[in-house]
C-alpha positions as CSV (number, residue, x, y, z in Angstrom):
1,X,147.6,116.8,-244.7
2,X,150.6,116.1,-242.7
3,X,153.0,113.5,-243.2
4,X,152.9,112.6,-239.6
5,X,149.3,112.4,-239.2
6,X,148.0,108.5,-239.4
7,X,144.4,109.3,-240.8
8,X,144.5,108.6,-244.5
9,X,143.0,111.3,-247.2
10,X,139.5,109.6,-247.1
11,X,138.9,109.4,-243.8
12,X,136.4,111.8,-242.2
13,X,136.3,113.6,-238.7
14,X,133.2,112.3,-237.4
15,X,132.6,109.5,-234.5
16,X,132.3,106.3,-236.5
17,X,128.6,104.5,-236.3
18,X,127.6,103.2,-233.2
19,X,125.1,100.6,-232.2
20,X,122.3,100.7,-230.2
21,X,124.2,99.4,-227.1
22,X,127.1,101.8,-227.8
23,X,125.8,105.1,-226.7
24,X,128.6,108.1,-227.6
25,X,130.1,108.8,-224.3
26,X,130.6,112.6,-224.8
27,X,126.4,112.6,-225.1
28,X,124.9,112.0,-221.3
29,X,121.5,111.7,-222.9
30,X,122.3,109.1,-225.2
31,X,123.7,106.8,-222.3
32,X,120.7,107.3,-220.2
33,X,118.3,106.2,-223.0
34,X,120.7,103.1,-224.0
35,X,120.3,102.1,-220.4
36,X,116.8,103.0,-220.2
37,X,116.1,100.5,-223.2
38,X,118.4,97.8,-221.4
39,X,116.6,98.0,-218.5
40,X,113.5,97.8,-220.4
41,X,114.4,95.0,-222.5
42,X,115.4,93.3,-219.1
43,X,111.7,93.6,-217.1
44,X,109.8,92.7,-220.7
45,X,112.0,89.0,-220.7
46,X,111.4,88.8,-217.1
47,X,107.7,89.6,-217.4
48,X,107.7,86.9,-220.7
49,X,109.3,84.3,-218.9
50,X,106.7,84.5,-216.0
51,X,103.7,84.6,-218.5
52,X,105.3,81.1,-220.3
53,X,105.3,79.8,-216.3
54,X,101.7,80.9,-215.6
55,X,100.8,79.1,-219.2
56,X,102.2,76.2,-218.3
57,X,100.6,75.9,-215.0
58,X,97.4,77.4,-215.5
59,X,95.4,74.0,-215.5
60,X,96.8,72.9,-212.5
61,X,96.6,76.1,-210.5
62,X,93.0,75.7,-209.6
63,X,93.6,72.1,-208.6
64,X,96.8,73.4,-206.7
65,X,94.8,75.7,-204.7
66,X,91.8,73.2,-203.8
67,X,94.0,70.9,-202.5
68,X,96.0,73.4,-200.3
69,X,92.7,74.3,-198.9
70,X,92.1,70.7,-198.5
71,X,95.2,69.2,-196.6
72,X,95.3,72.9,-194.2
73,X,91.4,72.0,-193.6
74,X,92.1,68.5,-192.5
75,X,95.4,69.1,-191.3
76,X,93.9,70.9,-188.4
77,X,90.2,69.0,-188.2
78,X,91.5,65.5,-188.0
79,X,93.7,66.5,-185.1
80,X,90.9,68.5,-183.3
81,X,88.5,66.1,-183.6
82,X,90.4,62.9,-182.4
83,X,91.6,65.3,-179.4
84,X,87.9,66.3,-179.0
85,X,86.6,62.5,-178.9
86,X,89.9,62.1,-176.5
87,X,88.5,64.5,-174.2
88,X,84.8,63.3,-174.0
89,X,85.7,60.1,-173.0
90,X,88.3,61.1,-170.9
91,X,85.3,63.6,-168.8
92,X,83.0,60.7,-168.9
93,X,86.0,58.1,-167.7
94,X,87.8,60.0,-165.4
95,X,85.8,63.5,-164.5
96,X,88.1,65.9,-163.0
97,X,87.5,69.7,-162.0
98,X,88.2,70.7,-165.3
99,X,87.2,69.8,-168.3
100,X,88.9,67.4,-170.8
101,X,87.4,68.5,-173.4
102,X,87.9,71.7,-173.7
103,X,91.7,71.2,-172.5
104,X,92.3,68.4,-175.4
105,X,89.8,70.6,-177.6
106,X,92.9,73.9,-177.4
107,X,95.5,71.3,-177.9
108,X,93.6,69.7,-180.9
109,X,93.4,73.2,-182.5
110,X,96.9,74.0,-181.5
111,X,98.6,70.5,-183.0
112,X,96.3,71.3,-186.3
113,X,97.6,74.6,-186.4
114,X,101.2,73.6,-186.3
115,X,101.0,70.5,-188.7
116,X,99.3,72.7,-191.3
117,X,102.0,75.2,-191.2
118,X,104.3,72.2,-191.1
119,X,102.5,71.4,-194.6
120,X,102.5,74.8,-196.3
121,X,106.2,75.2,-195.2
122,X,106.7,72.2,-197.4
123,X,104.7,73.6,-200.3
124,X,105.9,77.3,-200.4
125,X,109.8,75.2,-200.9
126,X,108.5,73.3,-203.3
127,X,106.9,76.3,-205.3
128,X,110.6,78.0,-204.6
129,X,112.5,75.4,-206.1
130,X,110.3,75.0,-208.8
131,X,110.5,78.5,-210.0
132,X,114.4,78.0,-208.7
133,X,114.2,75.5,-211.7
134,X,112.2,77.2,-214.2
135,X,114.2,80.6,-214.1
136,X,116.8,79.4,-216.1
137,X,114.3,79.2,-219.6
């Protein structure tokens, strides 16, 4: 050996181990896989964490979902009905040559329309900051 050369008499010329997340740089392969199997480990948390979510909400999804259809069904009949009711009794009070009803009937449909988007709006944010709140596990 030379006397300038700091490797002591033991030491040998091969790369020291590496771990799994330490791919050898010279090899192109290796780094491809190590990423491979990062990314990998990355999609298998995220698709544990959403299975934990859906466990934990499984008994109230079907709940959850009968009463959307509930408040958009009545979110749009209650208004359409009082505007139809409006519109009878306005033909029979005050008959004009058009109809009431059918005027108040469109507007019924059209106010029930908007106040059920109104209410899904407010449940598609609360779903968002829910799983806003529940990414973090």
């Amino acid at each position: 050996m030379d006397e300038h050369d700091p490797r002591q008499p033991g030491d040998s010329e091969q790369e020291p181990d590496r771990g799994p997340d330490q791919p050898d740089a010279s090899r192109p392969e290796e780094r491809v896989a190590a990423e491979r199997r990062k990314e990998l480990t990355r999609k298998l948390g995220e698709a544990e964490k959403r299975k934990i979510r859906a466990r934990r909400r499984r008994k109230e999804s079907v709940w959850f979902g009968l009463g959307t259809f509930g408040l958009v069904g009545w979110s749009v009949a209650i208004p359409t009905l009082i505007a139809l009711a409006l519109g009878v009794w306005l033909d029979r009070t005050y008959p004009q040559q058009f109809s009431w009803t059918l005027t108040l009937l469109f507007a019924g449909i059209v106010l029930g329309c908007l106040n059920a988007w109104y209410w899904l709006s407010r449940e598609r944010e609360e779903i968002e900051s829910y799983r806003e709140d529940t990414n973090g596990d």
